[in-house]
TORKOL-4160 file (C-alpha; in steps of 0.2 Angstrom, whole numbers, padded with zeros to 4 digits, m for minus):
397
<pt num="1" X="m0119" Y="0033" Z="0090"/>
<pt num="2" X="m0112" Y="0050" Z="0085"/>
<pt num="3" X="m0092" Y="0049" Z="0079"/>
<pt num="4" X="m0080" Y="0057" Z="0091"/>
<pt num="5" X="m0067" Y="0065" Z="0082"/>
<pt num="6" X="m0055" Y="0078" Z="0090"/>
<pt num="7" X="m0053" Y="0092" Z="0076"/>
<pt num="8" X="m0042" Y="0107" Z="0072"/>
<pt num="9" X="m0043" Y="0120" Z="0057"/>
<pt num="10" X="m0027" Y="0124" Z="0050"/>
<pt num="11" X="m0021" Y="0132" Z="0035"/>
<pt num="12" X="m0011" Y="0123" Z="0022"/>
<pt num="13" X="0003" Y="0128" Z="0009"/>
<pt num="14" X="0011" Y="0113" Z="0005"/>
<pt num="15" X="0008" Y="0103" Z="m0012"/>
<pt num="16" X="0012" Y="0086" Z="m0021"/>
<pt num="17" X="0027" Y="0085" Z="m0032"/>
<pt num="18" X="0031" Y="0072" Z="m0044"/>
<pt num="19" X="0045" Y="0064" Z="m0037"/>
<pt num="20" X="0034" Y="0063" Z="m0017"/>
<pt num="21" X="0028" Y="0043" Z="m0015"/>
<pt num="22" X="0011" Y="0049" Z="m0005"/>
<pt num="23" X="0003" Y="0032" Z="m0003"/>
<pt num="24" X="0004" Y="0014" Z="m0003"/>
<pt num="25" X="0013" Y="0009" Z="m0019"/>
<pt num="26" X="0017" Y="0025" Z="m0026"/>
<pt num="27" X="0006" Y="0042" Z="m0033"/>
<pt num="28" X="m0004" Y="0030" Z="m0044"/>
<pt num="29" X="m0004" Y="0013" Z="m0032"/>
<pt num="30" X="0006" Y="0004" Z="m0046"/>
<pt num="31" X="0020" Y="0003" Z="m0037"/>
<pt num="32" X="0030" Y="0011" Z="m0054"/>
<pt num="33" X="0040" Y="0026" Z="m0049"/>
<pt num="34" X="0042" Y="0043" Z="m0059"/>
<pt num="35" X="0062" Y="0043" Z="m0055"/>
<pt num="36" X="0074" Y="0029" Z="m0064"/>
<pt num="37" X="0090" Y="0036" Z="m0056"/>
<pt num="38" X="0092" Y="0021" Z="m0044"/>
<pt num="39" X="0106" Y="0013" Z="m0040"/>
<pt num="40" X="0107" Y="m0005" Z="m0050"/>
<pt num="41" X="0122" Y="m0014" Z="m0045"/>
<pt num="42" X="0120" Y="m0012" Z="m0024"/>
<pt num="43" X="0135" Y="m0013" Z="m0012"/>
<pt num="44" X="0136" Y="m0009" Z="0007"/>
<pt num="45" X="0138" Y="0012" Z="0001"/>
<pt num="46" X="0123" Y="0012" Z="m0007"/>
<pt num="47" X="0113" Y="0015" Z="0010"/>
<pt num="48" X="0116" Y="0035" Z="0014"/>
<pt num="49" X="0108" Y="0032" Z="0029"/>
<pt num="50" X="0099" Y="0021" Z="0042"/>
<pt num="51" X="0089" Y="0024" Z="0059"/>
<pt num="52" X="0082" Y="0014" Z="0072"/>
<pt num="53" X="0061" Y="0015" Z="0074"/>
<pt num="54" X="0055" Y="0018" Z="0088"/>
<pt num="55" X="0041" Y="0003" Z="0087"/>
<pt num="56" X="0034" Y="m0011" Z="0073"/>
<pt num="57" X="0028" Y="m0010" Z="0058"/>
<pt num="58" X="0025" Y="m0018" Z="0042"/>
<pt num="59" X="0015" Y="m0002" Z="0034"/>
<pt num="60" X="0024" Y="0007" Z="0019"/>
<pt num="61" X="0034" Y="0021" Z="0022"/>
<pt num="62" X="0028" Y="0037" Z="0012"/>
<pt num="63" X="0038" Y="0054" Z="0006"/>
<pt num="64" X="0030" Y="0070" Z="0004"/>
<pt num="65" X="0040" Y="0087" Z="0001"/>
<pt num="66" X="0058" Y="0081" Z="0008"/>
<pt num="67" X="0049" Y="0072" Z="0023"/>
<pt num="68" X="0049" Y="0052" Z="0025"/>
<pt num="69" X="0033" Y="0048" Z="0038"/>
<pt num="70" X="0031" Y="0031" Z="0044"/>
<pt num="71" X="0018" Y="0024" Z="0057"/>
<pt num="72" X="0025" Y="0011" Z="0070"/>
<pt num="73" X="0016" Y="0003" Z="0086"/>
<pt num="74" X="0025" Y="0000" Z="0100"/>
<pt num="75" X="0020" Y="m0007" Z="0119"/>
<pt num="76" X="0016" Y="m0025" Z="0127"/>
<pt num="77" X="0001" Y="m0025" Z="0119"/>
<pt num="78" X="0006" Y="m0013" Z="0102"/>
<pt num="79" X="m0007" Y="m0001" Z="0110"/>
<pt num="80" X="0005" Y="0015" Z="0109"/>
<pt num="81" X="0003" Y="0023" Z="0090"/>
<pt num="82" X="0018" Y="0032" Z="0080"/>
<pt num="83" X="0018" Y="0043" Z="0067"/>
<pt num="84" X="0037" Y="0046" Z="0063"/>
<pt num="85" X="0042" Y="0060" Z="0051"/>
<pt num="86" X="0060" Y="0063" Z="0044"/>
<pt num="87" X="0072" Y="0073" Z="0032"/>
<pt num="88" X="0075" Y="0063" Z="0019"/>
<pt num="89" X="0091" Y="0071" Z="0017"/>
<pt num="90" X="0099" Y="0065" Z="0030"/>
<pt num="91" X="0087" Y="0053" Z="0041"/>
<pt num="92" X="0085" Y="0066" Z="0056"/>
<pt num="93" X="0070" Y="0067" Z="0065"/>
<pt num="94" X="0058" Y="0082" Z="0060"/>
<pt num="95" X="0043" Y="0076" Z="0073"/>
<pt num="96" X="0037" Y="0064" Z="0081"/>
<pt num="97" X="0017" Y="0061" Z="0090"/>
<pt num="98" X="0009" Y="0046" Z="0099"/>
<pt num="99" X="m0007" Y="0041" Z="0102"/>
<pt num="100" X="m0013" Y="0028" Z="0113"/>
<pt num="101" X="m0026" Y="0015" Z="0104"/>
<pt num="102" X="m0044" Y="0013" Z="0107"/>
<pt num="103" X="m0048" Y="m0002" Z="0099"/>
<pt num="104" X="m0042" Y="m0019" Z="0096"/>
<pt num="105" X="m0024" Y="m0022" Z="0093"/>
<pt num="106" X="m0023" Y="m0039" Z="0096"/>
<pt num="107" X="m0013" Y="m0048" Z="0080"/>
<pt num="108" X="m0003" Y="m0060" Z="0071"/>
<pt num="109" X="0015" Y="m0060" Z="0078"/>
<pt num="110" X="0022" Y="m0060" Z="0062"/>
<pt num="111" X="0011" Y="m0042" Z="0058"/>
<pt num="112" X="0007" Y="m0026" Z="0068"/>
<pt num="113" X="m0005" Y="m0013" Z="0072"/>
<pt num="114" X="0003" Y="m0004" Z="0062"/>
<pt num="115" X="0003" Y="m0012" Z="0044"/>
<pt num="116" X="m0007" Y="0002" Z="0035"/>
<pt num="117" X="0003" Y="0012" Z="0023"/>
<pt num="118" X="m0001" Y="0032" Z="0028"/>
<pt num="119" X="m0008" Y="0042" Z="0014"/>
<pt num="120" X="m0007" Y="0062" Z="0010"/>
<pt num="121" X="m0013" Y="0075" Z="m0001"/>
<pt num="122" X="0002" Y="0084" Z="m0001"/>
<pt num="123" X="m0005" Y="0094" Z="0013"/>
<pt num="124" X="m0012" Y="0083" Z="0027"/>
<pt num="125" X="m0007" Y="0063" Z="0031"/>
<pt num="126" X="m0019" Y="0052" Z="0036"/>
<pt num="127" X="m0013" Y="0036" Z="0046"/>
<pt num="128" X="m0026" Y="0021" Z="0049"/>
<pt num="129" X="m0020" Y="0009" Z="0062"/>
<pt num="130" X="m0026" Y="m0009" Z="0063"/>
<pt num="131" X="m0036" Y="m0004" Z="0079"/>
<pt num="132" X="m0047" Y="0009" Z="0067"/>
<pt num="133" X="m0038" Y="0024" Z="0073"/>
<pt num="134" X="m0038" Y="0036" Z="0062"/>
<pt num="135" X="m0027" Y="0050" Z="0063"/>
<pt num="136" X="m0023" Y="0066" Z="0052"/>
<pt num="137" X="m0011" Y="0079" Z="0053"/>
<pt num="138" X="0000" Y="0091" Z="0044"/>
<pt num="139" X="0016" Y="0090" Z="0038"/>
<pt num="140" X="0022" Y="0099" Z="0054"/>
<pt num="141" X="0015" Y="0085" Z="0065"/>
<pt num="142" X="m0001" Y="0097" Z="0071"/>
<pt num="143" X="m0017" Y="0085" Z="0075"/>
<pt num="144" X="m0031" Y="0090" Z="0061"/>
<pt num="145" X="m0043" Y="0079" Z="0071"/>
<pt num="146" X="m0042" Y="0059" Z="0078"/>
<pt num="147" X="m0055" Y="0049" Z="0075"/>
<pt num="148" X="m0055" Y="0029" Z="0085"/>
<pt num="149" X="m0070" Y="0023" Z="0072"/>
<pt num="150" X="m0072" Y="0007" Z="0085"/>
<pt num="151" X="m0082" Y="0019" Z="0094"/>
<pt num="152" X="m0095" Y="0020" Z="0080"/>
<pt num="153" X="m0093" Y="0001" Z="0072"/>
<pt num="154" X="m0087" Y="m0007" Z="0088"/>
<pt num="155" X="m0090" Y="m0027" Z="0083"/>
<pt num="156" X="m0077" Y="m0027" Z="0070"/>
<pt num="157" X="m0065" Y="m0039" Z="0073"/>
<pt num="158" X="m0050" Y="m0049" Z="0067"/>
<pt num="159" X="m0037" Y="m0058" Z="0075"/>
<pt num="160" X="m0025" Y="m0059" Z="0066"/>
<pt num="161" X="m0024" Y="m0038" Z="0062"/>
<pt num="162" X="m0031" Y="m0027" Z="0049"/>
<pt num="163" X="m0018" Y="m0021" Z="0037"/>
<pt num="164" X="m0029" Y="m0011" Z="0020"/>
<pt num="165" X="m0022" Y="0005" Z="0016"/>
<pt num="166" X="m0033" Y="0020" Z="0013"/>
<pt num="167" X="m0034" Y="0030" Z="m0004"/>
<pt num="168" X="m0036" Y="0047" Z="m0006"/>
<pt num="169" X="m0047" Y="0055" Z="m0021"/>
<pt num="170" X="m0058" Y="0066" Z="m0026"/>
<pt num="171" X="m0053" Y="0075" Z="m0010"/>
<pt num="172" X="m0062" Y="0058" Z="0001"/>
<pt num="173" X="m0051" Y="0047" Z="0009"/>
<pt num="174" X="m0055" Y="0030" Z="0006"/>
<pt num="175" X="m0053" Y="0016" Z="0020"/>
<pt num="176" X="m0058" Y="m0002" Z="0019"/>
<pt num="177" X="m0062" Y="m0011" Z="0034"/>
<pt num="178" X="m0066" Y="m0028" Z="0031"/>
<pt num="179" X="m0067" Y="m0043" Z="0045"/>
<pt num="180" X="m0073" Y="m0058" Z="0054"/>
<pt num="181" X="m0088" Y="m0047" Z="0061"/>
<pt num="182" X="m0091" Y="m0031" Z="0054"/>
<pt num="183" X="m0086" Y="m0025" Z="0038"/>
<pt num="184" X="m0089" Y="m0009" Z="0030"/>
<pt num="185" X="m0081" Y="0004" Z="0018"/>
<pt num="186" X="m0080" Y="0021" Z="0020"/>
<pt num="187" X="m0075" Y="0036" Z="0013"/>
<pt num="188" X="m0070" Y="0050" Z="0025"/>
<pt num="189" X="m0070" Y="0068" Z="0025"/>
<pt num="190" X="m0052" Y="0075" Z="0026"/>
<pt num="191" X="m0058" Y="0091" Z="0032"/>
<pt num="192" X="m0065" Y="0082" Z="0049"/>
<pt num="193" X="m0064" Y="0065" Z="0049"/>
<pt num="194" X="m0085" Y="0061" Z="0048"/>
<pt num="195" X="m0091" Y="0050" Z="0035"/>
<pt num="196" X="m0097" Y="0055" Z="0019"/>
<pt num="197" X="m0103" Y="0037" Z="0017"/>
<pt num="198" X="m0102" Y="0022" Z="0025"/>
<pt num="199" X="m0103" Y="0004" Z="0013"/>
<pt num="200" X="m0108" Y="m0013" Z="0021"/>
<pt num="201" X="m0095" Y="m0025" Z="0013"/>
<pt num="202" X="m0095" Y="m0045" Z="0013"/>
<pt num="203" X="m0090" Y="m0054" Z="0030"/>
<pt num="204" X="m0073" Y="m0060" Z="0030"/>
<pt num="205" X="m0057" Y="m0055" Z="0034"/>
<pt num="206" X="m0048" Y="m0046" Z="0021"/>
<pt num="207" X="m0029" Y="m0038" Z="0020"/>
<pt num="208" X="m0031" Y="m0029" Z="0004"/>
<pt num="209" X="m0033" Y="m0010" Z="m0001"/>
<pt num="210" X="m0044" Y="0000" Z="m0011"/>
<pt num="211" X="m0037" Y="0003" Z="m0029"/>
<pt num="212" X="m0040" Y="0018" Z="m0041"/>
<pt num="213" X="m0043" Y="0017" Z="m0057"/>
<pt num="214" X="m0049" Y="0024" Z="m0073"/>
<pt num="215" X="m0067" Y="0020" Z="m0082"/>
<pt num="216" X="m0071" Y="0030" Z="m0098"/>
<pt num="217" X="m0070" Y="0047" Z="m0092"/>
<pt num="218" X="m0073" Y="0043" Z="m0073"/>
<pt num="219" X="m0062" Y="0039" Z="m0058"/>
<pt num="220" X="m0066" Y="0024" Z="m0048"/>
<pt num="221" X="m0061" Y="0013" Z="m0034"/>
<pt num="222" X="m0060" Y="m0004" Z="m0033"/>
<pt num="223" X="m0066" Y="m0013" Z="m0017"/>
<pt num="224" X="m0057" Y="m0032" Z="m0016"/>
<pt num="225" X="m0065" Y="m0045" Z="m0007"/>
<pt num="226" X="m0067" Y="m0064" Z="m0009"/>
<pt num="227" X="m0081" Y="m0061" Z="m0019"/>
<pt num="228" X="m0072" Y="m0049" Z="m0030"/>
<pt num="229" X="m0072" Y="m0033" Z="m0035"/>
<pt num="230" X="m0084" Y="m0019" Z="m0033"/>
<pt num="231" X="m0080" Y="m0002" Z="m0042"/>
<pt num="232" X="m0088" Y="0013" Z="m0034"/>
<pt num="233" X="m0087" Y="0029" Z="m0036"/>
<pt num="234" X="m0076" Y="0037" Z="m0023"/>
<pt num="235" X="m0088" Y="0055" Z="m0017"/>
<pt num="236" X="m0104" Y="0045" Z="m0015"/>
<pt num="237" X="m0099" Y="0028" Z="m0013"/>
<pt num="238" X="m0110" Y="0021" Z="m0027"/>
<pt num="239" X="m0106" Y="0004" Z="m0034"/>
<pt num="240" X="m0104" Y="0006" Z="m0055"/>
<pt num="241" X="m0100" Y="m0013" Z="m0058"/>
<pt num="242" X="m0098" Y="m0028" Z="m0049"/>
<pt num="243" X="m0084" Y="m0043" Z="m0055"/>
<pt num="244" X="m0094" Y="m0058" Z="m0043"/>
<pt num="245" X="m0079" Y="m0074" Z="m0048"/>
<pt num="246" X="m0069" Y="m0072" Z="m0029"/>
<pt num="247" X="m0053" Y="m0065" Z="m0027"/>
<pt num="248" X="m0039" Y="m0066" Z="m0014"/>
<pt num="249" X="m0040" Y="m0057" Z="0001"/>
<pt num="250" X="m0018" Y="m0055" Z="0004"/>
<pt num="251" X="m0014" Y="m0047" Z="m0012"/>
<pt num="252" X="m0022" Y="m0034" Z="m0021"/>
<pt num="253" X="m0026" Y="m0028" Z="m0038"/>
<pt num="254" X="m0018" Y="m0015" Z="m0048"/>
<pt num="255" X="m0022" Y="m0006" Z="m0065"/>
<pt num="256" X="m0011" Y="0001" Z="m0077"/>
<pt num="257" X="m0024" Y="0014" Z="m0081"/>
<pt num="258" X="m0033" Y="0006" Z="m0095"/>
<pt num="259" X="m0034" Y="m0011" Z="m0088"/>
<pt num="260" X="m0036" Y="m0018" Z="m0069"/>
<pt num="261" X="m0027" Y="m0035" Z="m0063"/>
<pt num="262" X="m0034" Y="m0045" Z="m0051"/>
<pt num="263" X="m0030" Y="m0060" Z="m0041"/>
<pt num="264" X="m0042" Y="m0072" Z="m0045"/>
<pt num="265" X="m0039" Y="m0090" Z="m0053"/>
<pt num="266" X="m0023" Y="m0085" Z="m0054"/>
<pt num="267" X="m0023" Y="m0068" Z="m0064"/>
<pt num="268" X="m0039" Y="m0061" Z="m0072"/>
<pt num="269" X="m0039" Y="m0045" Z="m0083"/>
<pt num="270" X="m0054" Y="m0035" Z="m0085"/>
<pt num="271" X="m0056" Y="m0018" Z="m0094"/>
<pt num="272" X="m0068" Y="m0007" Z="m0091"/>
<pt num="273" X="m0080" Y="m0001" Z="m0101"/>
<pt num="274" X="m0086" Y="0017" Z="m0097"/>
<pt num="275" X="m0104" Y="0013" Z="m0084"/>
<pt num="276" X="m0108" Y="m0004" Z="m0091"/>
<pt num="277" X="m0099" Y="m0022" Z="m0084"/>
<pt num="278" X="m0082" Y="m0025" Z="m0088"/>
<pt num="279" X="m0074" Y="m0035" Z="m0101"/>
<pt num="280" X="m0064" Y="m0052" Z="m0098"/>
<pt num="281" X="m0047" Y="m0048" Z="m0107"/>
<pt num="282" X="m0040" Y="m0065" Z="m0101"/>
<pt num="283" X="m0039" Y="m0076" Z="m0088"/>
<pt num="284" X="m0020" Y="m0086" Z="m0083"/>
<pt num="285" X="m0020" Y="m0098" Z="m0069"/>
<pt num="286" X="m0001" Y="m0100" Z="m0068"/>
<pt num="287" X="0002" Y="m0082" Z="m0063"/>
<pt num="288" X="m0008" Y="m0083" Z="m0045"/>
<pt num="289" X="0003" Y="m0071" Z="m0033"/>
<pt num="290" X="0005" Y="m0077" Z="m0014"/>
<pt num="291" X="0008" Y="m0063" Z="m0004"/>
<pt num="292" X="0016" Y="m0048" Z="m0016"/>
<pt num="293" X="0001" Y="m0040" Z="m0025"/>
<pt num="294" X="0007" Y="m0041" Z="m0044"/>
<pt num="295" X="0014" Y="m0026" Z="m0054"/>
<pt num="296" X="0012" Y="m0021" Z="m0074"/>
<pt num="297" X="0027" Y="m0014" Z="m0081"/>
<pt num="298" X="0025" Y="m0008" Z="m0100"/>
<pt num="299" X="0016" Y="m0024" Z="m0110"/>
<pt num="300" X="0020" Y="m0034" Z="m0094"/>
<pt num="301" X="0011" Y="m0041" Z="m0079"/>
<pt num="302" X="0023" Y="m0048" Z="m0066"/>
<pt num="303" X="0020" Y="m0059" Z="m0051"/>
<pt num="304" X="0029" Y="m0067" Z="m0035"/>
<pt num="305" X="0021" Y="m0087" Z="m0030"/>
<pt num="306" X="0024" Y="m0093" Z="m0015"/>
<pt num="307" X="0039" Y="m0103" Z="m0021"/>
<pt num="308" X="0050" Y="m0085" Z="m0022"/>
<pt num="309" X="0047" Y="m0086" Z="m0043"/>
<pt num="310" X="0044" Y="m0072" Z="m0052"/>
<pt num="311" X="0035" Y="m0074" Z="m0067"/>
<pt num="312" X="0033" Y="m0061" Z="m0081"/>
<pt num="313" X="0017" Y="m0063" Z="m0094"/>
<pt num="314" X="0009" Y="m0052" Z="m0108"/>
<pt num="315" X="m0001" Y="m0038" Z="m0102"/>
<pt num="316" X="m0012" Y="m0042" Z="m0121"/>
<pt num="317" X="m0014" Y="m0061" Z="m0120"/>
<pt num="318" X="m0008" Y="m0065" Z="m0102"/>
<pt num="319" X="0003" Y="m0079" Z="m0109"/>
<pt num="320" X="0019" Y="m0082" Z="m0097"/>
<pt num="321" X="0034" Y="m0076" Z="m0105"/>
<pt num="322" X="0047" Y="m0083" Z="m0089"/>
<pt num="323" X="0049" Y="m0088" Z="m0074"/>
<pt num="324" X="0065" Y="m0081" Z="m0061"/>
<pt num="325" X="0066" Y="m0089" Z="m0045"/>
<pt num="326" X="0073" Y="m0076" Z="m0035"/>
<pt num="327" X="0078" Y="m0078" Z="m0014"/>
<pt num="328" X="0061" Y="m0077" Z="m0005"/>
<pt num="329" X="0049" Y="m0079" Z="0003"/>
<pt num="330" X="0042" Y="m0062" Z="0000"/>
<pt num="331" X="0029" Y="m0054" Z="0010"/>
<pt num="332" X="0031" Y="m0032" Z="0001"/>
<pt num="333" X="0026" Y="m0031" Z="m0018"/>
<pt num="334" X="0040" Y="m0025" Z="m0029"/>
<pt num="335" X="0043" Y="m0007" Z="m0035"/>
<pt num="336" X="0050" Y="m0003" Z="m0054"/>
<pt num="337" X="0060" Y="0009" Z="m0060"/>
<pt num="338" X="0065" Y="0011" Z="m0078"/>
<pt num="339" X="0068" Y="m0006" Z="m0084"/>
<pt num="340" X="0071" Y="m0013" Z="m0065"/>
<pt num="341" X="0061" Y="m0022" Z="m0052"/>
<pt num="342" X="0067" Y="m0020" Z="m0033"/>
<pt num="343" X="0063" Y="m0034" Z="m0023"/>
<pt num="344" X="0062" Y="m0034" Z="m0005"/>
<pt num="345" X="0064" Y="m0053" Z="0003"/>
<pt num="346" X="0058" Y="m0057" Z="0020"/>
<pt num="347" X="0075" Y="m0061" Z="0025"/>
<pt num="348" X="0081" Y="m0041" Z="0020"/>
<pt num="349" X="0088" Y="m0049" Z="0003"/>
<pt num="350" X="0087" Y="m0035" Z="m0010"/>
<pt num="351" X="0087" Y="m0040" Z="m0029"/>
<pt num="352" X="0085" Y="m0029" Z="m0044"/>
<pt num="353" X="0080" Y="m0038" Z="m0059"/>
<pt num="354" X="0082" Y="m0034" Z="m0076"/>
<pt num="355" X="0065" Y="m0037" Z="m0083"/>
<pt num="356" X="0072" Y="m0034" Z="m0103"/>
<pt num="357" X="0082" Y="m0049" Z="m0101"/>
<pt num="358" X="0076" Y="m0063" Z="m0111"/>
<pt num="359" X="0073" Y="m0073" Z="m0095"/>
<pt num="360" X="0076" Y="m0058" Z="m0081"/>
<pt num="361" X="0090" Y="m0058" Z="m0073"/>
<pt num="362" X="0095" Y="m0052" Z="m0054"/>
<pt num="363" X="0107" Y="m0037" Z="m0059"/>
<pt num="364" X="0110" Y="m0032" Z="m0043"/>
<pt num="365" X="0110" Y="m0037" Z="m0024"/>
<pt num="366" X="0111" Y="m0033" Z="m0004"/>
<pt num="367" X="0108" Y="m0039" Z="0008"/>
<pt num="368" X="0100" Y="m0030" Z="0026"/>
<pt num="369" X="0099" Y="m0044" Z="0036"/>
<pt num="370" X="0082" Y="m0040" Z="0044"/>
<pt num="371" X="0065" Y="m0046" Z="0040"/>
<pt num="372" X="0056" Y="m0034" Z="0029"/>
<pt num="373" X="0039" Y="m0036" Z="0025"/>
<pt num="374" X="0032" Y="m0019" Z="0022"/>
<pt num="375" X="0033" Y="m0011" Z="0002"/>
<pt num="376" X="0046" Y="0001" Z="0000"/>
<pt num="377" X="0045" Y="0019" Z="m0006"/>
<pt num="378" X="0054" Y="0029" Z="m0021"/>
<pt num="379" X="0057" Y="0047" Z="m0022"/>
<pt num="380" X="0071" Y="0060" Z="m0026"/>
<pt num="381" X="0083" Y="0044" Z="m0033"/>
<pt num="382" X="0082" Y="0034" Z="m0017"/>
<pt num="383" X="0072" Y="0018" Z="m0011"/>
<pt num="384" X="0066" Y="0020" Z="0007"/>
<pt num="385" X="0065" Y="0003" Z="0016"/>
<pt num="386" X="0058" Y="m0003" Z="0034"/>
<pt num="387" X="0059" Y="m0017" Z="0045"/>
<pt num="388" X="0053" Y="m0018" Z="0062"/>
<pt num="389" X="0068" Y="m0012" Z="0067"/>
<pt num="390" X="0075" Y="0002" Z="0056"/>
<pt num="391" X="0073" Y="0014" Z="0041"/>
<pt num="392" X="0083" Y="0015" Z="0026"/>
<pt num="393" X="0089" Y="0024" Z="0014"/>
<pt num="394" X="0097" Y="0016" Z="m0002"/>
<pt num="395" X="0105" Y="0027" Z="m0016"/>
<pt num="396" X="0119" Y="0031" Z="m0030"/>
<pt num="397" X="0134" Y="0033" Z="m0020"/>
């Protein structure tokens, strides 16, 4: 069956800047952001602005050029797709579109159809909805085309939601779609929206996204799954190495450029090694994340368990340096600034924690009384944050 996909030629000016947050956990998915002028000690005045959404969500707002876009799903059945773009400046509504779903969108109630972070080029943003809608536009809100990719793979199927967030590089958008049924990977042509290359992937389903991340001179993805991790490269989707000893299928890996951490027994570093296999740096069994993929700060590695602790280990020997239990549970992965992590509970606690402390130390806290599962966004000094209710900003006063 040939894709439909619903496309429009436009031209583009627009271009990333340092301080935009384009995709899911910052311009290089490490969740570490470029700006440090956060606010440390919160209070009431440190939100500049907050705005009610217009549907669910538990995807990651992004901020590209001034603008804040987030994706929300709203209807009976969550079959009624938003892409919602603001001014940052002041929250005010720049555009809005809808689309209406045409495949599955049944889900966990805890999640929604709309639990894929959005990614952009600086130019375009492309939002992938649990129901494999694919949508890209422009930073004006014009449709570049729409693609419903149950048309083309239409056995894929989860109950409980999709939720992996596509990566854009080497000008292909990446999108993992893994399931109880059908899964596949496969990279997109931004221009149009039609496969460049289409992956089968292991059987399962899977809520984690595609990570980038150097090897030798090459850029690579990383493809989680519970049986691990498969790097290809992202143009032709040709698999470079296989890591084949499981990982978890909630949280998802990140690499600090050098090396790549991955949830399995526990926390396993590899590094790779320029074409060939990687190398095992360490294996720690103690640092296993629940839900909150884990982050590497400086020489540190730091993870969230399901018990609300937050445990800091050596990025050379992965031996635990402390534990912090902080006020979970916790469902979004943390963000760094500076010295500071910023953590999100589910219950809308915020907590910054000093990470230089000898043992950490919560430096900071507020409290948004809303549950808040999605990863927030930094950029231009501010934290962006979403619930399934609202949007907010949090800044210096």
């Amino acid at each position: 069956m040939k894709p439909l996909i619903l496309t429009l030629t436009l031209a583009f000016a627009q271009t990333l800047c340092a301080a935009d947050w384009p995709q899911f956990r910052g311009p290089n998915g490490d969740g570490i952001a470029n700006d440090a002028n956060l606010p440390i000690t919160l209070a009431p005045e440190n939100v500049a602005w907050k705005i009610a959404l217009p549907g669910r969500g538990l995807s990651c707002p992004i901020v590209v050029s001034g603008r804040v876009i987030v994706t929300c799903s709203s209807g009976p059945r969550q079959e009624r797709l938003h892409v919602v773009c603001l001014n940052a400046a002041d929250g005010s509504v720049r555009w809005q579109r809808q689309f209406w779903a045409t495949g599955r969108t049944m889900c966990h109630d805890k999640t929604s159809v709309a639990a894929s972070t959005p990614v952009s080029d600086g130019k375009r943003v492309v939002a992938l909805f649990s129901s494999n809608d694919t949508v890209c536009l422009d930073l004006e809100g014009n449709l570049i085309w729409l693609r419903g990719l149950t048309r083309d793979y239409p056995n894929v199927s989860n109950s409980l939601g999709m939720a992996a967030s596509p990566v854009w590089v080497d000008n292909t958008v990446v999108a993992q779609v893994e399931n109880d049924s059908e899964s596949y990977c496969v990279g997109l042509d931004p221009e149009t929206g039609r496969n460049r290359w289409r992956l089968n992937r292991p059987i399962g389903a899977n809520w984690t996204s595609p990570v980038v991340m150097r090897d030798g001179p090459r850029t690579l993805v990383g493809l989680q799954s519970k049986a691990g991790v498969d790097a290809i490269e992202p143009a032709t989707g040709k698999t470079v190495w296989s890591y084949t000893d499981g990982a978890a299928t909630i949280p998802s890996s990140v690499s600090d450029g050098e090396t790549i951490y991955i949830p399995s027994n526990g926390i396993t570093a590899l590094r790779p090694s320029a074409g060939g296999q990687p190398s095992q740096l360490w294996r720690n069994p103690q640092l296993g994340p629940a839900t909150a993929s884990p982050i590497a700060l400086g020489n540190r590695l730091f993870t969230l368990n399901a018990a609300g602790v937050l445990n800091c280990a050596n990025t050379v020997d992965g031996a635990r340096l402390w534990q912090l239990r902080l006020k979970g549970p916790f469902s979004s992965t943390p963000v760094a600034a500076g010295k500071h992590l910023y953590c999100f509970g589910e219950k809308g606690h915020v907590q910054v924690v000093d990470t230089t402390a000898p043992e950490g130390k919560v430096v900071g806290e507020l409290n948004l009384a809303e549950m808040i599962l999605a990863t927030p966004a930094v950029a231009d000094g501010a934290i962006y944050a979403r619930s399934n209710v609202h949007l907010w900003k949090i800044s210096k006063r």
